[in-house]
Backbone bond lengths (Angstrom), bond angles and torsions (degrees), N, CA, C in turn:
res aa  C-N    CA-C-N  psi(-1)  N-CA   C-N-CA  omega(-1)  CA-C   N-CA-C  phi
1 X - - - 1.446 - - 1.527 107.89 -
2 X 1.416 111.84 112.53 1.512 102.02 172.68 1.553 134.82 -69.14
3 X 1.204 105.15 -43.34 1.686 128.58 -172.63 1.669 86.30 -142.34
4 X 1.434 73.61 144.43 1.639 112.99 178.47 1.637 104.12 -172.06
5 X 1.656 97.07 160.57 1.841 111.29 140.79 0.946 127.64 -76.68
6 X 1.355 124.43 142.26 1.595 127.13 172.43 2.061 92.92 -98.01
7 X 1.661 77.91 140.90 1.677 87.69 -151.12 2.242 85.64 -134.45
8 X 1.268 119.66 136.84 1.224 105.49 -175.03 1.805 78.58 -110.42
9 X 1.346 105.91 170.31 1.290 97.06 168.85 2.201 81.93 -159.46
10 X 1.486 101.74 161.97 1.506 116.72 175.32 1.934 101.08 -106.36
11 X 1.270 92.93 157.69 1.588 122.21 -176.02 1.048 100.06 -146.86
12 X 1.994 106.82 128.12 1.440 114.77 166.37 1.583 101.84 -162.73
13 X 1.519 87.50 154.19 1.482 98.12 -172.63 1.587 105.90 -149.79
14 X 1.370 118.00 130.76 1.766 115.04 166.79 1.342 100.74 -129.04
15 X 1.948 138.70 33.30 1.374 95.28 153.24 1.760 88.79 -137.86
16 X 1.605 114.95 169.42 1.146 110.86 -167.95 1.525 124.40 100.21
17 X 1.719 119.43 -157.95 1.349 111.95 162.55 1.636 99.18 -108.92
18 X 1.410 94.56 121.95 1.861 108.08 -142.68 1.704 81.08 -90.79
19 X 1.420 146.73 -44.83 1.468 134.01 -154.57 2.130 79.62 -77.35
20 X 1.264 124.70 -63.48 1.184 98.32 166.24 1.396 160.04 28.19
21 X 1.502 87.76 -88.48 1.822 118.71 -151.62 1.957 70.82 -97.23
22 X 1.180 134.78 -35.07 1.403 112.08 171.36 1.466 143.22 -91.05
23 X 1.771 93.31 -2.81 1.559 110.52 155.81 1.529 111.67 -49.13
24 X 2.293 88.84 -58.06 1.636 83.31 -146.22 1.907 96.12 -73.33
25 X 0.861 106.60 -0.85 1.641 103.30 -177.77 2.018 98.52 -70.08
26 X 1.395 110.41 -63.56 1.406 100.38 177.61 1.574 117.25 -52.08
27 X 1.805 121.03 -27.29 1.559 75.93 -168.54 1.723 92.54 -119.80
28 X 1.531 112.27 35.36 1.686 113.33 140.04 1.426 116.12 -56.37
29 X 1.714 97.65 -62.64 1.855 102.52 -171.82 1.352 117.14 -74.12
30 X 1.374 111.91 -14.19 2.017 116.53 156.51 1.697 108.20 -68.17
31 X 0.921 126.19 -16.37 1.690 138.45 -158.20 1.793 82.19 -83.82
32 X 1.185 116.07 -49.35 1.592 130.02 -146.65 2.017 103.05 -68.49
33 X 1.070 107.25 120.06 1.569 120.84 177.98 1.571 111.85 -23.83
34 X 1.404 111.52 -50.79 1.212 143.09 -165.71 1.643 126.40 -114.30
35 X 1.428 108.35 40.64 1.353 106.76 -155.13 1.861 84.06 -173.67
36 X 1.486 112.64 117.56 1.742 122.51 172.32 1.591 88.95 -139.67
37 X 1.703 98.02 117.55 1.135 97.07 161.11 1.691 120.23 -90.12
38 X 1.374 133.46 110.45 1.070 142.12 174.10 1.240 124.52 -51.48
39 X 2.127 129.37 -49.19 1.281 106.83 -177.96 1.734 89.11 -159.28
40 X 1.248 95.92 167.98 1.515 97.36 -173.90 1.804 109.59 -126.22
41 X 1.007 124.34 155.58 1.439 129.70 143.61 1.140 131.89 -27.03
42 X 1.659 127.92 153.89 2.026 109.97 112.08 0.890 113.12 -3.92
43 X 1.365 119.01 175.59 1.596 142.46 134.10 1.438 100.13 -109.41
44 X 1.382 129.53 125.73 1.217 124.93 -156.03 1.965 92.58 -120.39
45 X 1.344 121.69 103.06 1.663 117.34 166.33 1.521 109.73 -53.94
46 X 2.037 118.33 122.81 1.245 109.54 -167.18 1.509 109.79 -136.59
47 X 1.194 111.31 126.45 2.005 112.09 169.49 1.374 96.63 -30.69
48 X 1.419 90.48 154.77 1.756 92.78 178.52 1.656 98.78 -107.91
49 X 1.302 113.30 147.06 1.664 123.22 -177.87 1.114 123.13 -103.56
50 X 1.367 130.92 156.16 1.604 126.29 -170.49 1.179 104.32 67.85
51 X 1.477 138.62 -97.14 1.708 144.03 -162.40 1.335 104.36 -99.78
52 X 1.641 134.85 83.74 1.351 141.36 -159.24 1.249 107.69 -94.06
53 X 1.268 138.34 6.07 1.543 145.78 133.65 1.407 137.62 -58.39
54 X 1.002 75.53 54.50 2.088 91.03 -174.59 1.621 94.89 -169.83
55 X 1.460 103.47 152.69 1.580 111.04 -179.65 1.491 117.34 -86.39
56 X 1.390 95.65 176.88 1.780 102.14 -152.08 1.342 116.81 -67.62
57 X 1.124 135.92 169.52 1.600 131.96 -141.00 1.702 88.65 -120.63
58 X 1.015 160.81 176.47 1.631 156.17 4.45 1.474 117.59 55.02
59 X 1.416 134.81 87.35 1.080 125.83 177.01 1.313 130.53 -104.30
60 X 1.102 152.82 161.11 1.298 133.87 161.43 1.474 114.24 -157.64
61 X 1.398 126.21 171.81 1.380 118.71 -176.67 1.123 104.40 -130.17
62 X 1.852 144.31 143.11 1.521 128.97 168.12 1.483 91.47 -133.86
63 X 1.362 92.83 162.13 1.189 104.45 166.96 1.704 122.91 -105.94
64 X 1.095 134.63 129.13 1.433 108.96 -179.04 1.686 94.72 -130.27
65 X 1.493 113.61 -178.19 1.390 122.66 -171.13 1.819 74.28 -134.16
66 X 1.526 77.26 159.76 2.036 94.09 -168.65 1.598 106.84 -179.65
67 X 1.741 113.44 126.83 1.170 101.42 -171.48 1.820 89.13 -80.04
68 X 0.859 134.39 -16.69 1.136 120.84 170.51 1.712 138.04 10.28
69 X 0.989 152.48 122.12 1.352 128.40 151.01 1.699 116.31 -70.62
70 X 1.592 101.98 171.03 1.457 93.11 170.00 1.033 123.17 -67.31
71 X 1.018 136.90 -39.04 1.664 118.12 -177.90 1.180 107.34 -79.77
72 X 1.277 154.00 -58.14 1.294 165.83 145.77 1.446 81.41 1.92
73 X 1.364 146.30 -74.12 1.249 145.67 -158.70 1.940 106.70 -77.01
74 X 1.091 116.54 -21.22 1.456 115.38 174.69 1.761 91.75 -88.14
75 X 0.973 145.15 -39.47 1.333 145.54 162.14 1.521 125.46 -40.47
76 X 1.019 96.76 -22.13 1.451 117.22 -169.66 1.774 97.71 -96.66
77 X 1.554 116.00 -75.27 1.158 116.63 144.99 0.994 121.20 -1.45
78 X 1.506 131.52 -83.60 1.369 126.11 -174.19 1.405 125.09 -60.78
79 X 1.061 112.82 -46.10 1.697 119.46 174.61 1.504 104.83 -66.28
80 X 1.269 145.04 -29.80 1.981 121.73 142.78 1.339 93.83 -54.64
81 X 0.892 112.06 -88.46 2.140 96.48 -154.15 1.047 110.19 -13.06
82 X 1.933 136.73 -55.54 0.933 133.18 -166.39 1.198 125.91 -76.75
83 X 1.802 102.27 -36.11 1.458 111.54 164.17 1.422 113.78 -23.68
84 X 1.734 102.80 -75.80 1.374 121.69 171.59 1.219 141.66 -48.32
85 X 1.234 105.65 8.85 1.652 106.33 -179.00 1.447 117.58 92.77
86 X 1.331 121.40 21.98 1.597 108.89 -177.43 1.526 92.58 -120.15
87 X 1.919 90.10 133.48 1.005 103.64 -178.13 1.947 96.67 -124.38
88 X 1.286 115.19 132.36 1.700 131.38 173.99 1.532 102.99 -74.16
89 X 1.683 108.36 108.38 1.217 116.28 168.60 1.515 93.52 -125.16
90 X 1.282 146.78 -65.47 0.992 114.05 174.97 1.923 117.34 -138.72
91 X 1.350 123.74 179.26 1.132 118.65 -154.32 1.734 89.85 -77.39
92 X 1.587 101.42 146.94 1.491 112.42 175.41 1.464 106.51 61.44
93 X 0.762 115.73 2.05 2.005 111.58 -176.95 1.380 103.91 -85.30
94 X 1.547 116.40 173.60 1.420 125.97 -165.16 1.294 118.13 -48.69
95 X 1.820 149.31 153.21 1.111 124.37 -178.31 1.540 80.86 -154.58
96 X 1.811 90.18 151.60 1.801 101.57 165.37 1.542 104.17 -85.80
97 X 1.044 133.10 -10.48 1.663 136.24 176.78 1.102 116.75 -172.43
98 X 1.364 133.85 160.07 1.736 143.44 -169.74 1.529 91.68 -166.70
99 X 1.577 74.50 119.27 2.065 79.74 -178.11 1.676 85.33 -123.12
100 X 1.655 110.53 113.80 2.084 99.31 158.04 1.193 110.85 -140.07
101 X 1.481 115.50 125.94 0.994 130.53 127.93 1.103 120.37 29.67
102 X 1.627 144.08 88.86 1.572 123.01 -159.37 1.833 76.87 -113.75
103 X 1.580 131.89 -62.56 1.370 116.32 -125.62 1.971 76.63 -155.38
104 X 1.189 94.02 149.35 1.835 93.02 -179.51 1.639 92.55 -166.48
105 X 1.822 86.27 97.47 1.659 96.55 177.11 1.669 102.17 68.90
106 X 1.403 100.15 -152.27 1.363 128.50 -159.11 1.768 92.32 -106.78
107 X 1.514 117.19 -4.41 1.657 103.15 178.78 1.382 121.56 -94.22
108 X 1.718 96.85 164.57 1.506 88.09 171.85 1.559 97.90 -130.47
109 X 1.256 108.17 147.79 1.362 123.02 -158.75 1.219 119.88 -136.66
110 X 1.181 125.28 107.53 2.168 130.42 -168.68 1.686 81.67 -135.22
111 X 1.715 74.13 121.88 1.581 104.72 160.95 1.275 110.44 -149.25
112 X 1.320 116.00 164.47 2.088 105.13 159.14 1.121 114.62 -68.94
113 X 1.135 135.13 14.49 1.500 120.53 172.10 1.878 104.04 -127.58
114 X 1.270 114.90 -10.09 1.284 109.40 -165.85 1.283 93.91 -162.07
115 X 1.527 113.35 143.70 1.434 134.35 -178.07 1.358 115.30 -143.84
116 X 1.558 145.31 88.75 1.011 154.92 112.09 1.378 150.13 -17.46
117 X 1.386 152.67 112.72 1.765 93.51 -22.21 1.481 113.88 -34.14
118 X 1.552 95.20 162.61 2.045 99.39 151.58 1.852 107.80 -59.52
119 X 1.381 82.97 136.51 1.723 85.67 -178.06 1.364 93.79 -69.66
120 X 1.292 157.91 -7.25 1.613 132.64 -145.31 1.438 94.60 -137.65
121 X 1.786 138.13 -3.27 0.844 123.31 163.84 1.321 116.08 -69.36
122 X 1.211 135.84 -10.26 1.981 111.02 -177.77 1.746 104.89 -81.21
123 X 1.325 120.07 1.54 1.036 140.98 -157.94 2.309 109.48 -96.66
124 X 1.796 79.89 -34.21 1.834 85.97 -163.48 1.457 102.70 -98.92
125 X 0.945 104.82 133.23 1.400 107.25 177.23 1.925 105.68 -72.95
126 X 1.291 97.89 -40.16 1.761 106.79 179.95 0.993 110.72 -47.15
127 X 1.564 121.44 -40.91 1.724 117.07 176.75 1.155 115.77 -90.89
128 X 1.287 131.58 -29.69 1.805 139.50 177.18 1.706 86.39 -64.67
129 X 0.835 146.95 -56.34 1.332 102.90 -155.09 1.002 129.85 -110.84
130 X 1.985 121.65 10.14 1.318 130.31 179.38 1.944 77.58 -109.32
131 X 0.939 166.64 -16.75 1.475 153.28 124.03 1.458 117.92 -33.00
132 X 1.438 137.33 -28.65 0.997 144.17 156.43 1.619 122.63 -46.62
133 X 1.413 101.60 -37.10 1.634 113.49 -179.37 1.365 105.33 -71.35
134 X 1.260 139.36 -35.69 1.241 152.52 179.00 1.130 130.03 -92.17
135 X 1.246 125.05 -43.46 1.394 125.30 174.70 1.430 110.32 -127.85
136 X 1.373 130.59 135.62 1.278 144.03 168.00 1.736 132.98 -83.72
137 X 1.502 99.26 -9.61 1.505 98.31 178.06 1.100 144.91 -62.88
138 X 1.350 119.58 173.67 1.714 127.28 149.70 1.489 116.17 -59.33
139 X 1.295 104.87 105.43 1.745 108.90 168.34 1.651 114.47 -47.89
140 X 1.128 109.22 95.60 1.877 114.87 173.02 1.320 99.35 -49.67
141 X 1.315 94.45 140.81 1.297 128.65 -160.86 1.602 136.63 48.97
142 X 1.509 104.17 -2.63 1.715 93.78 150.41 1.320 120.26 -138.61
143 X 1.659 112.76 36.23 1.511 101.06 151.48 1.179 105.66 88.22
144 X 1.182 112.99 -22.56 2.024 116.82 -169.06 1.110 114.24 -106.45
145 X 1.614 109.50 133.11 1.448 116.54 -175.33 1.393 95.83 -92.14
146 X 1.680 104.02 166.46 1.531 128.10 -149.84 2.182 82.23 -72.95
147 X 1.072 123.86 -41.28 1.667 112.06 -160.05 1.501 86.99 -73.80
148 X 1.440 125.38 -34.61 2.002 115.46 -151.26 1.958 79.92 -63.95
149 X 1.119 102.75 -52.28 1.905 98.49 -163.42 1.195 116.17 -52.01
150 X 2.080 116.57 -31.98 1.015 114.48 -178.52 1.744 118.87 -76.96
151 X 1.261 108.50 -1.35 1.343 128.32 175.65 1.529 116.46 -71.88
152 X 1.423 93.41 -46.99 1.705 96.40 176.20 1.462 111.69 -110.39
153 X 1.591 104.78 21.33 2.052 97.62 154.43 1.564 110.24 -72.87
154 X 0.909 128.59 143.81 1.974 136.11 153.58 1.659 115.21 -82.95
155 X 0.995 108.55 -7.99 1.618 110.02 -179.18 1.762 98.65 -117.89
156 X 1.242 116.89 60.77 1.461 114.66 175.76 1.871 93.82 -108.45
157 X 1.040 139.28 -8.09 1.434 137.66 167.65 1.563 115.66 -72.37
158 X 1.139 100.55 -21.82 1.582 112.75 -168.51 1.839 122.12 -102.24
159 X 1.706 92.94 19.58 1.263 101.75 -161.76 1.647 87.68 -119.04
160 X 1.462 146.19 112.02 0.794 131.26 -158.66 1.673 121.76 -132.18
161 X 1.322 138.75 87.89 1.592 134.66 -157.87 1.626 93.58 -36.78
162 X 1.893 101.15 125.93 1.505 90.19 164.14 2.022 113.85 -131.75
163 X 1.526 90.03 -3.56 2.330 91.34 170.77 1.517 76.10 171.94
164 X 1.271 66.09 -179.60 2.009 104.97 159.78 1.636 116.08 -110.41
165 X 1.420 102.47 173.98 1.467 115.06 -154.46 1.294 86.02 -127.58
166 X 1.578 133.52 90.30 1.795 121.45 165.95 1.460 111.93 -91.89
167 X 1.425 87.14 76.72 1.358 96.81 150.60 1.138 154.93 -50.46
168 X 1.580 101.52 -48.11 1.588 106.56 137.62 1.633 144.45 -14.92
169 X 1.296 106.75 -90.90 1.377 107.52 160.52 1.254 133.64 -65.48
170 X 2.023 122.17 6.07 1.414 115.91 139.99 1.277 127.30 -77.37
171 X 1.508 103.35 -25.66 1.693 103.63 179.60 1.703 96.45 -69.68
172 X 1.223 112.95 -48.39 1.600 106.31 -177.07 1.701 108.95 -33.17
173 X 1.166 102.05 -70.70 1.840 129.19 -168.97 1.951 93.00 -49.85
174 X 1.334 108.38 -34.11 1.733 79.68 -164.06 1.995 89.09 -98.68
175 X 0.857 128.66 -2.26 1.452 123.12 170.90 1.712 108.80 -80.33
176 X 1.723 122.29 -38.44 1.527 109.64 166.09 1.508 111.45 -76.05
């Protein structure tokens, strides 16, 4: 891939075999013509937010480069989720995977179908701080760096280092 965006995006999953269901999610969108994922996170074990009756989530953050556009790349997104078995019954409720969109390039992007940044990451501690490992910036469009937000999350206890994801040497293993 010559040129691309560097695009971070979050992965999470709490039902199933959750380190799994976020392998096969990274090396679907590595599978993709137009889509190199470059580096990954932790996997961070996480309280679940909004609907806290369901068990703890699997998080992680990658970064990939993709000539992609954004939606073209939330399109992409969606068709793994579905690949994988996730089906939307209700908001924040249990999921076999959640792939969003955190940061794409230097833009910011409001549409009804897509919002760039994610409006609700300066908000999660689950994504501030396995995104923290990777990227260091100013959140476009509000001025706030990734630690000031992690300052005013309340759920930063609940974010917890739990492995790594070698992805790598599965993509190796399923290509011999």
């Amino acid at each position: 891939m010559k040129d691309g965006v560097t695009v971070f995006i979050s992965l999470g999953s709490n039902q199933g075999v959750r380190e799994h269901m976020l392998m096969q999610a990274i090396l679907e969108l590595n599978a993709h013509p137009a889509i190199m994922v470059k580096r990954l996170s932790y996997i961070y074990e996480t309280d679940p937010v909004g609907y806290t009756e369901q068990p703890a989530f699997l998080n992680i953050v990658a970064e990939l480069q993709t000539e992609l556009g954004a939606l073209d790349l939330l399109e992409e997104a969606l068709r793994v989720e579905k690949e994988l078995g996730r089906v939307r019954k209700e908001r924040w409720g249990p999921r076999l995977i959640d792939i969003d969109i955190l940061l794409y390039g230097e833009e910011q992007i409001i549409l009804p179908t897509l919002t760039i940044p994610h409006p609700e990451m300066v908000n999660r501690a689950f994504v501030l701080v396995p995104l923290r490992e990777l990227w260091q910036g100013t959140i476009i469009g509000t001025g706030v760096t990734i630690d000031e937000a992690l300052k005013r999350c309340e759920e930063t206890q609940g974010v917890l280092r739990w492995g790594t994801l070698d992805w790598e040497a599965e993509l190796e293993r399923s290509e011999n």
